[in-house]
Steps between C-alpha positions, in 0.01 A plus 500: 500500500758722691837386647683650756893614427611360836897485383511888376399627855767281640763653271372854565491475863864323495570768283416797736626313801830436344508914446403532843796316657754669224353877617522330907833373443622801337382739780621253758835502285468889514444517851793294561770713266336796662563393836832329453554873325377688764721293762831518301434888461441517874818276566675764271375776720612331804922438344509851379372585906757264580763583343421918566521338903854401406635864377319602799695285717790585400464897489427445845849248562674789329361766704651297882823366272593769238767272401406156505421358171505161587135479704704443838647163343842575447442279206430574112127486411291424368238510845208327504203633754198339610119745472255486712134606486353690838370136621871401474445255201830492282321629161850536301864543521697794352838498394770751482818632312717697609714763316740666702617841408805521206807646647415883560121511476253450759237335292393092574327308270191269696310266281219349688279171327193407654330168440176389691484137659171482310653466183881466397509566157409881613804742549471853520841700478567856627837703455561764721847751495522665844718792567655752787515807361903659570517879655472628096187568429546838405775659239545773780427422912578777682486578883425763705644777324302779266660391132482731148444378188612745262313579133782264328441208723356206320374216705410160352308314823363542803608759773453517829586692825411530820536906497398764215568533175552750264511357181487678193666297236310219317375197709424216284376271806256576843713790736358426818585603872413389841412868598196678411644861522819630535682825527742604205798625679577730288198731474364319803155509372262201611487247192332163392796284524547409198520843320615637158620911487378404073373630316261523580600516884245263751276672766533522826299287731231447553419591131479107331791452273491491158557146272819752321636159269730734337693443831341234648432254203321196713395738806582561844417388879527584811472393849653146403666276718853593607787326376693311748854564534537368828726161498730584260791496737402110589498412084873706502634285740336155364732654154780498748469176633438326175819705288728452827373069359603565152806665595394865343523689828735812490576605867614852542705606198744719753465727213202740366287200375504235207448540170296208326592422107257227411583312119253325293727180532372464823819600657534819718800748642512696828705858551606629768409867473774684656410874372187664365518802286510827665215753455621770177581859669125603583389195518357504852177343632289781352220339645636452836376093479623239789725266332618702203827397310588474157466116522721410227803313493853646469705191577456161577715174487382114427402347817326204380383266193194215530198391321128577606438227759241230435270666754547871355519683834796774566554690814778786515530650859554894391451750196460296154518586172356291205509449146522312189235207357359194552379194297300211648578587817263573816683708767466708791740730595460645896705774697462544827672563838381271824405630761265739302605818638349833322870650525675228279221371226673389203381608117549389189604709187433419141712764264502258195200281336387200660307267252333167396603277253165355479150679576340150552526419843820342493725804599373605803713777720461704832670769658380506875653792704532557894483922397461657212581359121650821315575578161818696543672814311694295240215273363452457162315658301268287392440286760270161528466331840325138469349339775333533836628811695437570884635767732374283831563891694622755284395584182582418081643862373753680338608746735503887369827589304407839431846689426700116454536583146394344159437155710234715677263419253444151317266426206295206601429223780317196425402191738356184441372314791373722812633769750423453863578800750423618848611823478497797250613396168599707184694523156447822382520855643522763172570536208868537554526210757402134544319267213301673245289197429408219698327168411397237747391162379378241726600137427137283585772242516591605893123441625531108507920424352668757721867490528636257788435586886282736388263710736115343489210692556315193725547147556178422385410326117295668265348331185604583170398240250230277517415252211266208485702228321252236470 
């Protein structure tokens, strides 16, 4: 007799149907995490788009209100915008910090956090540092004057001019000039215009020129965009305006000029120079150069005592002279004489050292001339200018003291920071007259920290940092 095993197909086919809805579950459980995945990712997307829309928005506030850090509130942040899609849906909301620029630097902080209405728990965060870059870009700017560089010349940065060069000293940085070609005037030969005489000496055009990083260690270019001196005279009188505020404007000294004595205490001293010493017996222009004088003080008599106002700007109507050190200090020093008149430019003279305390940022210094800024017969030695130099329509030099005695000839010049002149500029002339040596250093610190009032080269931000936080 057979019997049929009814109850083990039952448990078999429970058995497999019971599998069936753990593998359908599973895959609709899949499904689900892959979706609720794929949605989260996507809101993720859409905050990080978000919250890129809010740097974006502000770059663009920046760019119409270069100084507004407060989104056109008048109020401390943080600000809280709505996003829309194309349709005009509100998708999200972004949300911003602002960081206004330290005291001295042109740099502001924006942190932007976007979060989608979709989902709250989602925050993408974006931190941006936007910067104007100051008129220092370059450890030497120079105008429209032809310029030498002689074989001792060692320059540590960028320089620029919008003339030739002849540069035959060491370049450690791009040389680079807004010309293509230029004449040397002294063999006036047709040259690239940024030339070395070597060796070995460059080709004329049109022959290509040669890499040469014995001279030119990270290259040359030409044919750049000029530099833009133009303006100046409008940041010289904003100087004006804002020492004449803090009580450090010098009107006319009824004398030959002022001489500056600046102390690391923070406190400084102004001269009267009433004498300057009189060229040596044939000592007498031997280059026959406008403006020529020995430039250093005789005699002089205390005219004034003060510390470095809060807002670091100085304005002395007439010939200055400058010296001594600074230590946590950020100042700009300006000479000038209004109306701007070709016949009566003031200059500034620097005879002894001129230094930092600190090479961090926090001692910041500028000399900013109407004329010329001179290095005059009696200067030391050794000599070390820090800070930002510019010659707004003369030039940086040492004028020829050929014949002036043992002074005629100094053993070395160093600057830290950058030289800015619009007309010829020199140091050295031969063996027997000027600096032997000459380092310039530029201080990257002037690009975004210059010192206060200090010439820009636009109104407009440029990014500098960018870091996804979260």
């Amino acid at each position: 007799m057979k019997y049929r095993h009814n109850g083990q197909i039952a448990v078999t086919i429970v058995f497999f149907a019971a599998l069936a809805v753990t593998f359908i579950t599973g895959l609709i459980f899949l499904a689900s995490s892959f979706l609720q995945s794929s949605v989260r990712s996507l809101n993720k997307l859409r905050a990080f788009s978000i919250a890129e829309a809010g740097i974006e928005y502000y770059k663009w506030h920046l760019a119409h209100a270069p100084e507004d850090f407060e989104d056109g509130t008048g109020k401390p942040g943080p600000y809280v915008h709505n996003y829309y899609d194309d349709a005009g849906n509100l998708i999200g909301t972004f949300t911003l910090a602002i960081t206004p620029p330290p005291p001295g630097s042109t740099a502001v902080v924006i942190k932007s956090s976007g979060n989608v209405a979709a989902d709250s728990s989602i925050t993408k965060i974006i931190t941006v540092e936007m910067a104007i870059p100051s008129f220092a870009q370059d450890a030497w700017a120079l105008g429209s004057s032809f310029v030498e560089f002689g074989s001792a010349a060692q320059v540590y940065g960028i320089v620029q001019s919008n003339a030739g060069i002849d540069f035959d000293g060491t370049a450690h940085n791009v040389v680079k000039s807004a010309l293509t070609t230029t004449t040397d005037p002294y063999t006036g030969k047709t040259e690239w215009a940024v030339f070395t005489d070597g060796p070995p000496a460059d080709p004329q055009p049109p022959t290509a020129l040669p890499t040469n990083q014995t001279v030119f260690m990270a290259g040359r270019s030409v044919g750049v965009p000029a530099i833009d001196f133009q303006g100046l005279t409008e940041d010289l009188s904003s100087i004006m305006a804002q020492a004449e505020a803090s009580g450090t404007y010098f009107p006319t000294s009824t004398a030959l000029g002022y001489d500056l004595s600046l102390a690391t205490s923070g406190i400084y001293s102004v001269y009267k120079v009433t004498a300057t010493t009189t060229p040596p017996h044939g000592c007498n222009n031997p280059g026959n150069e406008p403006g020529w004088g020995t430039w250093s003080i005789q005699t002089e008599s205390l005219f004034a005592t003060g510390t470095i106002p809060q807002n670091g700007d100085m304005f002395f109507e007439g010939n200055l002279w400058v010296r001594g050190q600074i230590n946590n200090k950020r100042v700009t020093i300006a000479s000038g004489v209004f109306p701007d008149i070709a016949a009566t430019r003031s200059n500034i003279t620097v005879n002894n050292s001129l230094t930092y305390t600190n090479f961090n940022g926090s001692d910041m210094l500028a000399l900013i001339a109407q004329n010329n800024i001179n290095i005059g017969l009696m200067s030391d030695d050794s000599l070390t200018i820090d800070g930002a130099l510019v010659a707004m329509d003369g030039g940086i030099q040492r004028y020829s003291y050929s014949g002036c005695g043992s002074n005629a000839t100094r053993s070395l010049l160093t600057t830290d920071g950058m030289l800015a002149s619009n007309a010829t500029s020199g140091f050295y002339y031969s063996s027997s007259d000027g600096y032997q040596a000459r380092s310039y250093n530029y201080d990257s610190n002037l690009l975004y920290g210059p010192p206060p009032s200090f010439p820009l080269s636009t109104n407009q931000y440029s990014i500098i940092s960018w870091d996804e936080v979260q």
